[in-house]
N, C-alpha and C positions, 0 to 999 in steps of 0.2 A: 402323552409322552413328554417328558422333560430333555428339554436342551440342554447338550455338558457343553458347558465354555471351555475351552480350550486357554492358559495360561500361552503369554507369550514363549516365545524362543529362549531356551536358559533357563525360564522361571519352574518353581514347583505350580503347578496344578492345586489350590486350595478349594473349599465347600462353600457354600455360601455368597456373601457378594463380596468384593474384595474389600482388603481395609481400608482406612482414608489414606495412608500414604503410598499405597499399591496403585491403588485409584489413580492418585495424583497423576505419578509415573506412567501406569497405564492410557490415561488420557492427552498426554502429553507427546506419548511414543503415534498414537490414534492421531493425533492430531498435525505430527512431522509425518506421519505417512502420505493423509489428505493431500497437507502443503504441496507438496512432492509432486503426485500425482495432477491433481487440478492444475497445480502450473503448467506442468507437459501437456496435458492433455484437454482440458477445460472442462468444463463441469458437467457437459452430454457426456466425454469421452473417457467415465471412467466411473467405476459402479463401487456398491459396496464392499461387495465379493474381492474387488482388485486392492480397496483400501485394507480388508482383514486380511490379506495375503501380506502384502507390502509391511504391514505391521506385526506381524506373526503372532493376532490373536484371531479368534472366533469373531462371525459375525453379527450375532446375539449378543456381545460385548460391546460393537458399537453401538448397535440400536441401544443398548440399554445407557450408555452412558449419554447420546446423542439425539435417539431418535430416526431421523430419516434422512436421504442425503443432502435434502438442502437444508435442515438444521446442522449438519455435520459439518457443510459447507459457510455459513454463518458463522458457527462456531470458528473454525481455521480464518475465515475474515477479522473477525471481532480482536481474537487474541492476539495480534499486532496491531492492528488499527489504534487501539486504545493507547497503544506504548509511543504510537507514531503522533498522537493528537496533541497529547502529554509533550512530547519531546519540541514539538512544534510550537506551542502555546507557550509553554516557558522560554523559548528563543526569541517569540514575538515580544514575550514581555520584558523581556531583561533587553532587547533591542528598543525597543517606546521608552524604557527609563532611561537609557545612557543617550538620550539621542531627542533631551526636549529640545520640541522649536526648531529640530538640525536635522530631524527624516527625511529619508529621499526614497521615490518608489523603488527603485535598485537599493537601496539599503533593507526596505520591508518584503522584498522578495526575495532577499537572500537570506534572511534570520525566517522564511518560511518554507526554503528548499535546502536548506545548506545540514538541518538535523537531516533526512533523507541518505545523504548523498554519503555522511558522517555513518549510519548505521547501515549503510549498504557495505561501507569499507569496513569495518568492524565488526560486522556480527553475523559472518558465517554464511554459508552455504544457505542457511533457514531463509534467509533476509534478500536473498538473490530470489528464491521461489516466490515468495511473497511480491516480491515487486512486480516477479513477472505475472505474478495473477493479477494483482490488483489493473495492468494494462490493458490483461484481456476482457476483464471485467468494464474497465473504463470505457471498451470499444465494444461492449455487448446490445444490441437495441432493446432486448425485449426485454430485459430485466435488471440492464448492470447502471443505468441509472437511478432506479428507485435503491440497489445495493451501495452503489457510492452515496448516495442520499442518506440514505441511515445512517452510513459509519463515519460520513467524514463532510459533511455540511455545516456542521458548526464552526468548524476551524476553518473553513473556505470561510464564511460571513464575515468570523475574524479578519482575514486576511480585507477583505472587500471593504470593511469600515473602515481599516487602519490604513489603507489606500484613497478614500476617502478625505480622512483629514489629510494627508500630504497633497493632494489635489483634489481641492474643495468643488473645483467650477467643473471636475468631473460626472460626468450623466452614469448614475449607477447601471445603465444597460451597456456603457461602453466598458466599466470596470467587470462587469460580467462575462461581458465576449471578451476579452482582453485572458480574463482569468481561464478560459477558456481554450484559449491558443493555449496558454501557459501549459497548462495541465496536459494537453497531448507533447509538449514538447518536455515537460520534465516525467514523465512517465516511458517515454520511450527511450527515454536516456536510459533511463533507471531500470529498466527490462533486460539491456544487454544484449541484442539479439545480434551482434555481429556485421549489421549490414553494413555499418558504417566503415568497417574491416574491408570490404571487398571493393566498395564503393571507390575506396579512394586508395585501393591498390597498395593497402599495408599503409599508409601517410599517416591513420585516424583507426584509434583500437575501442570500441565501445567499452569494455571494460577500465578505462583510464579513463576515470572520475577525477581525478584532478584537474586534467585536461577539458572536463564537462563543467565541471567547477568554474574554471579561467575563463569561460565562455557564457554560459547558459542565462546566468544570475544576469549579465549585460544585456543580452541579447534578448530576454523577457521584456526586462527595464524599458529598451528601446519604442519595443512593440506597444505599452502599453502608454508611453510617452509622444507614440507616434497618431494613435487612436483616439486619443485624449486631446492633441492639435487639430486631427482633423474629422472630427465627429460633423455629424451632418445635424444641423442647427434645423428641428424642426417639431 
């Protein structure tokens, strides 16, 4: 018995497989639905069935463009991570040229969270979902470190050498912990979940990134200025 794909909401219904630029479209609609989902719900909390609903195609159309859910789920990872690594690498590097001999670990942590904070403010509703996955994933045990492994370790190591040279007599296991703190404290910014809203009684709005900006970049700095003093010599 052959399976009919079902064309998205609006579209014609065509034979065959779609074309390359139907495709495109198609994969991309597939793929803001994922985002979507995964974010609210996380990645037990939501099937394929609810992705082809969300997306108003067939789900014979994921599998074929995707596969399974947790290729589907890679896939929606991948396709920002790559934009975010990119975005990040060239801040690190236009920041190491304007700044020989005059780096400061607060000047290398903010040319490595400041692109983040820039496409959270500019790029839509897409880029809010995405950050709140990547959080949940950051606080997953069973799987979500070997996932941030994959997609975003190169640019950490970046960030860890070029820490490095501005604090040579640094022990690479305190720039590690150090990076460490960082990363739950710029991820949780970046997630938006309000708490800081209620916390402080309206004073402090998580969604004011400017106001995360004024702070965060310092406040890493400290931490890691403060680990680096007092490391245990052993």
């Amino acid at each position: 018995m052959t399976t009919q794909v079902r064309a998205p909401r609006g579209r014609p219904a065509g034979r065959g497989r779609p074309s390359k630029a139907a495709g495109r479209d198609l994969k991309e609609t597939i793929l803001d639905a994922a985002e979507g989902l995964f974010a609210r719900h996380g990645f037990h909390g939501v099937t394929i069935r609810q992705v082809a609903a969300e997306a108003g195609v067939d789900t014979a159309l994921i599998h074929y463009y995707f596969g399974s859910k947790r290729e589907l789920f890679d896939a929606v990872f991948l396709r920002r991570a790559e934009i975010l690594n990119t975005a990040r690498s060239v801040s690190m590097d236009a920041y190491v040229k304007s700044h020989p001999g005059r780096m400061t670990v607060e000047g290398v942590i903010e040319a490595f969270i400041e692109p983040l904070l820039r496409i959270s403010q500019d790029g839509g509703q897409g880029w809010k979902s995405y950050f709140a996955l990547v959080a949940q994933v950051n606080n997953t045990p069973a799987w979500g470190g070997e996932t941030m492994a994959r997609f975003f370790d190169p640019v950490v190591h970046r960030l860890v050498e070029t820490l490095k040279i501005v604090r040579p007599e640094a022990e690479y296991r305190d720039l590690y912990w150090s990076y460490q703190f960082l990363t739950g404290s710029m991820m949780l910014a970046l997630s938006e979940t309000g708490r800081i809203d209620s916390l402080s009684e309206g004073q402090c709005h998580s969604s004011d990134l400017n106001a995360v900006r004024a702070r965060l970049f310092a406040y890493c700095a400290a931490g890691f200025e403060a680990v680096i003093a007092r490391a245990p010599k052993d």
